[in-house]
N, C-alpha and C positions, 0 to 999 in steps of 0.2 A: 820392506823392512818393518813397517805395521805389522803385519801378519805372522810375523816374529815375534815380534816385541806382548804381541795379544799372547801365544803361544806361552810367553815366560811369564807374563802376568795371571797366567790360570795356576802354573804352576806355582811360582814366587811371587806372591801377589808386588811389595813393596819392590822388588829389582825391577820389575816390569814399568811400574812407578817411576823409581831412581833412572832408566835410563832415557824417559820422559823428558822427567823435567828438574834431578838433581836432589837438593838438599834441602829442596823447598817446602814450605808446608803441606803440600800435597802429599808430600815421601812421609812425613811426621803423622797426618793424617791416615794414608794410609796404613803404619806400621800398627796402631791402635786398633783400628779396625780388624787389620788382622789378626790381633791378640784378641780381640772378643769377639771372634766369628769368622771363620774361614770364607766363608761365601761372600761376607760386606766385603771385605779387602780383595775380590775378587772383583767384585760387579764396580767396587769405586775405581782400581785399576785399570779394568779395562774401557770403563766412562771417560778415566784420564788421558788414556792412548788416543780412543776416539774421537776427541773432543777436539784434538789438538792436530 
């Protein structure tokens, strides 16, 4: 399921996020990010998936 989830995270940075860990600041975090830079909201996505 990881390996999915990383998958939609490259794609979607913030849904990859959202199915994480929800509505949490992480998902608010990330959506920022991926307005000021496709690649941050990338690399913070998939740090989140991994992390976890």
């Amino acid at each position: 399921m990881d390996l999915v989830k990383i998958i939609i995270a490259i794609l979607l940075p913030p849904l990859g996020v959202f199915l994480e860990v929800g509505f949490r600041g992480a998902f608010w975090l990330n959506i920022l990010l991926t307005l000021l830079g496709y690649i941050p909201g990338i690399v913070h996505a998939v740090w989140i998936i991994a992390k976890r």
